[in-house]
Structures are given as C-alpha cells and as structure tokens.
C-alpha positions as MATLAB code, in Angstrom:
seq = 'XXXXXXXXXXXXXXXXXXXXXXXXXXXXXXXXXXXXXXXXXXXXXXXXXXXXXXXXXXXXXXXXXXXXXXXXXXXXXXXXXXXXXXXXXXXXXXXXXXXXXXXXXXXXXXXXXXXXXXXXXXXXXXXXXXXXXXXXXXXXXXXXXXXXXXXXXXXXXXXXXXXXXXXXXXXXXXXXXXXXXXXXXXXXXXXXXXXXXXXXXXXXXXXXXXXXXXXXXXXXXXXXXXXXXXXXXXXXXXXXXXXXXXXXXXXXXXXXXXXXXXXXXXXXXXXXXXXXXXXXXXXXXXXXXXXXXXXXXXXXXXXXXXXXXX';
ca = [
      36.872   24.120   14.852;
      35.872   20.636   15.133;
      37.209   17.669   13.241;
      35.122   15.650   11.429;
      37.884   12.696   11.376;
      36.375    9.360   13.058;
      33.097   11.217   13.418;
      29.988    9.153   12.571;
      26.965   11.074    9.836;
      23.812    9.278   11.377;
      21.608   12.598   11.268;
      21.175   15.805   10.370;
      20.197   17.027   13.488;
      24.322   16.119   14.732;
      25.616   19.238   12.133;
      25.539   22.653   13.002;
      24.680   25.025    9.863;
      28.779   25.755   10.284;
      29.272   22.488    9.995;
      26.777   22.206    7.067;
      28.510   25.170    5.496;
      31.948   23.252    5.755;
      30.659   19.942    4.021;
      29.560   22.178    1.407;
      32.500   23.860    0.893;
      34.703   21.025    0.479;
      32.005   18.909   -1.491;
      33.129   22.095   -4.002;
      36.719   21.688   -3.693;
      36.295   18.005   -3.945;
      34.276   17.974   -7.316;
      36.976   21.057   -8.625;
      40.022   19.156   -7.771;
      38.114   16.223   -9.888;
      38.319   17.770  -12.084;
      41.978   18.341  -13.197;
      43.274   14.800  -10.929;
      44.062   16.128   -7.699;
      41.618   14.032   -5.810;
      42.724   10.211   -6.856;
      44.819    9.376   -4.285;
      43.544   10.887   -1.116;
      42.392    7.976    0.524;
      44.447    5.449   -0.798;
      44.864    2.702    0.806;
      41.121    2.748    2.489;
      38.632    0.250    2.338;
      34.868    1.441    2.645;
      32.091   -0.993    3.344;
      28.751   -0.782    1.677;
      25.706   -2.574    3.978;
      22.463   -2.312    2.045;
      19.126   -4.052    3.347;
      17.107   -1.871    1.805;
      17.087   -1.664   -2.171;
      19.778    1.098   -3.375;
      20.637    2.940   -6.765;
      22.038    6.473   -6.524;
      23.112    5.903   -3.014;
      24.527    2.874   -3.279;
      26.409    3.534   -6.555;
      27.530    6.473   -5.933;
      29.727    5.824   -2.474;
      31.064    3.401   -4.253;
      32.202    5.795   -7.266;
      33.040    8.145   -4.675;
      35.950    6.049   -2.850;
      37.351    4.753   -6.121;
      37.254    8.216   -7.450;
      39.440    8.831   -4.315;
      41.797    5.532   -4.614;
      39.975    3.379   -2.044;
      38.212    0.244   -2.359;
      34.834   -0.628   -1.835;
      33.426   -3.980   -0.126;
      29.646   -4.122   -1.183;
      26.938   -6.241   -0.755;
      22.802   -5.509   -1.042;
      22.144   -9.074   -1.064;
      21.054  -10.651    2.651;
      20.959  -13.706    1.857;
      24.339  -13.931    1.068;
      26.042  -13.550    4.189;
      25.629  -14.333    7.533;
      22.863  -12.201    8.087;
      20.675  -14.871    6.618;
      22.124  -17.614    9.177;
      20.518  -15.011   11.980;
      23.899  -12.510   12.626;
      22.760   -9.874   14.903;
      23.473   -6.020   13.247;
      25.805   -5.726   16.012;
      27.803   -8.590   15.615;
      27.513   -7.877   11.688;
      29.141   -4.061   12.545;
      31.762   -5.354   14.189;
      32.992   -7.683   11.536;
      33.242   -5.039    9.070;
      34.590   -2.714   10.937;
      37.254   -5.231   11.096;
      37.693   -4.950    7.687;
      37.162   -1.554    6.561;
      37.704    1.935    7.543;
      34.252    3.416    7.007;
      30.854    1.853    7.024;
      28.060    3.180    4.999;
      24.885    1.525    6.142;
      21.239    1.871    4.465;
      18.590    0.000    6.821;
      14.697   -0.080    6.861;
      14.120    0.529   10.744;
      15.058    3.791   12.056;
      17.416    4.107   14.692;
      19.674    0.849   12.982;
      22.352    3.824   11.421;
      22.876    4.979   14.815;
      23.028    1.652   16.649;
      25.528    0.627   14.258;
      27.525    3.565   14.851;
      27.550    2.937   18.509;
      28.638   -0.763   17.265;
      31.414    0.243   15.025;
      35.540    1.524   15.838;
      35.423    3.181   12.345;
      32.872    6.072   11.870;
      29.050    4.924   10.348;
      27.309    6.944    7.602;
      24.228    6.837    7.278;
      22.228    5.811    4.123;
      18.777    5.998    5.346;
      17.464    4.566    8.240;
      13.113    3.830    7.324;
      11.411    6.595    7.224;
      13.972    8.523    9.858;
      17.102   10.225    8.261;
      18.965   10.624    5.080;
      21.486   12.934    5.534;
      24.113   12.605    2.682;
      21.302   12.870    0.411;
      20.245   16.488    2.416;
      24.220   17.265    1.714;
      23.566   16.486   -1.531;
      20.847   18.540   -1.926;
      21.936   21.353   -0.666;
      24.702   21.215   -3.148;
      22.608   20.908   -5.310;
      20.316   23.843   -4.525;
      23.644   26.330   -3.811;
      24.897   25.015   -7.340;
      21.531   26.841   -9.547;
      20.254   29.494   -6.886;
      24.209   30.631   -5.843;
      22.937   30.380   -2.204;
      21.012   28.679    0.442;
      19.543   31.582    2.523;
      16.288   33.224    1.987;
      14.809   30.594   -0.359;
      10.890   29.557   -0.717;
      11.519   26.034   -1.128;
       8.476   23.817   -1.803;
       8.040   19.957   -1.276;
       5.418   18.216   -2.743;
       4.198   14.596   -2.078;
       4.700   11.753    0.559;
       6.306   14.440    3.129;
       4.946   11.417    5.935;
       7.186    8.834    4.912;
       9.980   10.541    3.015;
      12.861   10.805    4.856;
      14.563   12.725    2.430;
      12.510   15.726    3.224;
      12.718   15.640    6.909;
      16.284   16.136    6.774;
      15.987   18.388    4.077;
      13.404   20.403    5.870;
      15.423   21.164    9.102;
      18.344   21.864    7.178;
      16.703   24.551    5.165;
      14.986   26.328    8.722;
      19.129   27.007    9.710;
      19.081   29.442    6.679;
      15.917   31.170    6.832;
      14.522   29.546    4.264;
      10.451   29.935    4.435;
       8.829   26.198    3.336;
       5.684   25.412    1.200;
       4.690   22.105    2.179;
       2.542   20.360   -0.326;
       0.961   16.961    0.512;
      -2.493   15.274    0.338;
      -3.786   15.363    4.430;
      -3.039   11.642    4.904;
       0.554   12.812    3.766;
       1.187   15.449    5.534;
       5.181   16.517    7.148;
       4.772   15.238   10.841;
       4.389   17.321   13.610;
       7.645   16.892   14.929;
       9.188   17.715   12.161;
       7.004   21.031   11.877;
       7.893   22.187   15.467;
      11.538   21.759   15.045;
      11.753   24.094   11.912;
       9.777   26.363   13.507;
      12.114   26.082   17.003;
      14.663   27.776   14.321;
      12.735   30.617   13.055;
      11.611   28.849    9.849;
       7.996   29.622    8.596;
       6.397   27.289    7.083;
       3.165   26.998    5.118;
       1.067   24.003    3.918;
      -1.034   23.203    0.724;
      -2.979   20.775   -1.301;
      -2.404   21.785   -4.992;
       1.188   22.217   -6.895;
      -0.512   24.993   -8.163;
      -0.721   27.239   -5.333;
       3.067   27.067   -5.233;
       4.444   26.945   -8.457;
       5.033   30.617   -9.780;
       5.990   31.565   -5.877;
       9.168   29.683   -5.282;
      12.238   28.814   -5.796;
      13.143   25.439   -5.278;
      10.511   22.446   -5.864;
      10.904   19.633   -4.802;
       8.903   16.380   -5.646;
       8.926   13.216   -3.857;
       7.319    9.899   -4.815;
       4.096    8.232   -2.993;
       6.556    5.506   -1.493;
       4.138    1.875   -1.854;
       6.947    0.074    0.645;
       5.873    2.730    3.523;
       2.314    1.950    3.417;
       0.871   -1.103    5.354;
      -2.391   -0.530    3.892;
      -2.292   -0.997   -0.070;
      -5.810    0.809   -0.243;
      -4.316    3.921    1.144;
      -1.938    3.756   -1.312;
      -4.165    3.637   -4.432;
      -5.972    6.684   -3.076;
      -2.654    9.057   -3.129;
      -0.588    7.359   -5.297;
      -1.249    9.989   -8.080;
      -2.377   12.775   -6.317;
       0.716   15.217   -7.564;
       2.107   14.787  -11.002;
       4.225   17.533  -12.669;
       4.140   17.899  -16.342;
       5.971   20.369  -18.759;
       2.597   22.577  -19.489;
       3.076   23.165  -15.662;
       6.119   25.054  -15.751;
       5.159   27.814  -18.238;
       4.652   30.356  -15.563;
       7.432   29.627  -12.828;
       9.915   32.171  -11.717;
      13.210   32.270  -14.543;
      15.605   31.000  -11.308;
      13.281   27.601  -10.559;
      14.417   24.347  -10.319;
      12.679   20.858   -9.816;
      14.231   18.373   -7.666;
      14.023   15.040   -7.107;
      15.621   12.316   -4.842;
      14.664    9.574   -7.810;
      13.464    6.972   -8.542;
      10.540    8.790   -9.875;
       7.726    6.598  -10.758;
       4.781    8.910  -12.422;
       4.840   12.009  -10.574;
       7.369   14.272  -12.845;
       6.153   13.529  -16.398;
       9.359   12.455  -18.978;
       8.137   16.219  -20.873;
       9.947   17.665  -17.915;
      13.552   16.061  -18.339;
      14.672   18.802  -21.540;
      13.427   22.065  -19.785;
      16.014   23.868  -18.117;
      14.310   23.549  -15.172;
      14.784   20.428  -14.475;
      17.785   19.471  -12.574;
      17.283   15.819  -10.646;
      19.786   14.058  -13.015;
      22.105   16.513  -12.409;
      21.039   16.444   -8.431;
      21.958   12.297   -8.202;
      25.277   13.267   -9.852;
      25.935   15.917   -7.457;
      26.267   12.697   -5.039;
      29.581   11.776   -5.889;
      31.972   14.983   -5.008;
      29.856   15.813   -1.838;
      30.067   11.562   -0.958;
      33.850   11.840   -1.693;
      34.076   15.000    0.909;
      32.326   12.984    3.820;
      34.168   10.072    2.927;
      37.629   12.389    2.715;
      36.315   14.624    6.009;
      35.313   11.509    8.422;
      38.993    9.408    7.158;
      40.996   12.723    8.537;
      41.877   13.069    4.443;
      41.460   16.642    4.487;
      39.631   19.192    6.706;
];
C-alpha cells in the first residue's frame, strides 16, 4: 500500500480509484472522529500555507478550518500585492520561501500547470487548489464525498453535468473520477461549451459511456446526480460570447417535480443565476451541504500527505 505522507495532490489523474477509495474512507473517519474530539490534535504543531492568486471562498476557507480543526496553523494570504510577488518574485523562488516556513502548501493559481511546477519547487508536499481551467482535485474528493454521502455509493451512477463543461475544471476532474466506477455521464452544455475532447477520450479509455445534450430536460427524471456549473465570465476572452451562454441553463424548483426520489443537485458555488434560490429548501438540493463536506475530506489530505494517519 502506498503512503500518501510527503506526497504532492496536483491532479486527479496521480490517484488510482484505490487510492480514491482510501481518501474517502478516511475523509469519513475524519469528519466521525470530529465529531466527539478525537481529531484536534493530530497535526499539532504544523503550519500550512495558503497561496491564492486567484479569488477563493469555499476553498480557501475551508483548508484553513480544516488545519485548525486539526491543531495546526494556517499562514494565508490572497492578496498579491502584498508580498513580494508584486516586487516581481518568481513562483519558484516564492515556493521555496514557504516551504521554508510551513509544512504543506496549498496553492490556487490561474495558469495551468503552476500547482505542479510548484510542487516540483517545494520540500513539503503541494496541493492543489485549482490550476485555470486544468485541475481541481480536492474539490473532486469533495465531491465524491459528497455524492457517496446521499446515493450510499459511487458505482453505477448516471451522473449529469450541466453548463460551462469547457472551462470548468471542476468537472474535468470530476468526470474522470466518475469513469473509474462505471458511472455512465450525461453531459449537458450549449456547443460552444462543450467537455473537451480530451477529456471525452480519457473517460472513455476507462470504460465510461458517456452521452451529450442541449436541454436539462432531457436529463432530469433519468439520473442520479446533477450537477450544475456556472458560465465562468473570467474564462472567456470574448465578453460577447459570454452574453450569448451566460443563461443558457437555469434550474428552478418547478423543474424538479418529476426527478427520481434518490436525486441530488450539486454545485461547486458560487452560483450566480443558474440554480434559482426556490431550489435551496427542497430536499434535493445539497450544494451547501457539498461546500461543507470540504472540511473533513481537506482535514484527511491534510492528515494523509503530513504522515498523521494512513
């Protein structure tokens, strides 16, 4: 069995669905532990760095709960401008500070590849927090969690996802992570939108069928899981693009009279218009619940890659 002490979380594509089933596991024991105290002091002592450049909420927030929930200490900044970064520091030389300092970096960065530069930067392991429109794989741990939490599993599902499946990085990870458990996908986007071809030929390298749509409703009584991401306006270098999708999938309460009794909406949040506030009291709707999922399965990467428990 491999350790996952010192080992760096830069994409999903590193994690085996063992290893995925492992995270899981101990994102569970984490969050029970919680529960009665038995977690507080298991990292002690440890120091994690937070390194934002790209605007952060959930993710952000919620490392940071996760290490003090643990008995660590965070260093955080999201501001550039003030550090050294704004005098011209190079990532690199900016890694190796904190690595100085800390014992686990967790970096968010809008050009893909940084997260894995860093890593190859840093003496403590590098998590990645999103890297552009590349990887976000705590938030697919998440997610999963999330999804084994309501459905009791994560094999055999019809998962939909609905919206900028281009740009959102989110459901790239999300999507390969599914095709290890024979999960079939419904993949719901306007055509400018749509989940890139890479992305399609890897799921279906692992056996994962996959099928693709224009309209919610074609989905919506049929699956399992959906989930909705937003029309991200920072992804687009053409604003008139944006304007033409920006509202081309929004889910409202009426919507959900006919779904199957186990469904559940996801989101990754922030949601802007496309899940309408109706939505937030039906049972169905589980995204709030989804960003707090973030804090036992962040304390179990955190606990896993510091050697804290295995």
């Amino acid at each position: 069995m491999k350790s996952f002490k010192k080992r760096h979380i830069i994409s999903i594509h590193d994690f085996t669905k063992e290893d995925i089933i492992r995270i899981l596991e101990a994102s569970f024991r984490i969050e029970k532990q919680g529960k009665v105290g038995g977690a507080r002091n298991l990292l002690r002592g440890k120091v994690l760095a937070n390194l934002f450049f790209e605007p952060s909420t959930r993710t952000m927030f919620s490392f940071a709960t996760a290490m003090e929930k643990l008995g660590g200490s965070v260093l955080s900044f999201a501001d550039m401008t003030a550090t050294s970064i704004k005098k011209g520091e190079s990532l690199k030389d900016t890694i190796k500070i904190l690595s100085g300092y800390s014992d686990v970096i967790v970096i968010r960065h809008p050009e893909e590849g940084a997260a894995r530069y860093a890593s190859e930067c840093s003496s403590v392991p590098v998590l990645n927090a999103g890297d552009g429109a590349n990887q976000h794989p705590t938030q697919t741990f998440l997610d999963l969690f999330t999804i084994k939490k309501t459905q009791r599993h994560i094999t055999d599902l019809r998962v939909a996802m609905v919206g900028d499946l281009k740009y959102g990085r989110t459901v790239h990870s999300l999507a390969y992570a599914l095709s290890l458990f024979n999960c079939s996908l419904h993949l719901v986007s306007p055509p400018e939108l749509r989940m890139p071809e890479e992305i399609k030929k890897m799921v279906a390298d692992n056996g994962c069928t996959f099928f693709e749509h224009e309209k919610i409703e074609d989905v919506l009584d049929k699956v399992d899981v959906l989930y909705s991401c937003r029309i991200q306006k920072e992804r687009f270098f053409d604003q008139i693009e944006y304007e033409k999708v920006k509202n081309a999938f929004i889910i409202t309460k009426n919507m959900l009279k006919n779904v199957k009794p186990n469904f559940v909406l996801m989101h990754p949040l922030p949601r802007i218009n496309e899940i309408s506030t109706d939505v937030d009291k039906s049972p169905h709707a589980v995204y709030f619940d989804q960003a707090k999922n973030g804090v036992p399965v962040r304390q179990a990467l955190l606990a896993l890659t510091l050697g804290a428990i295995k």
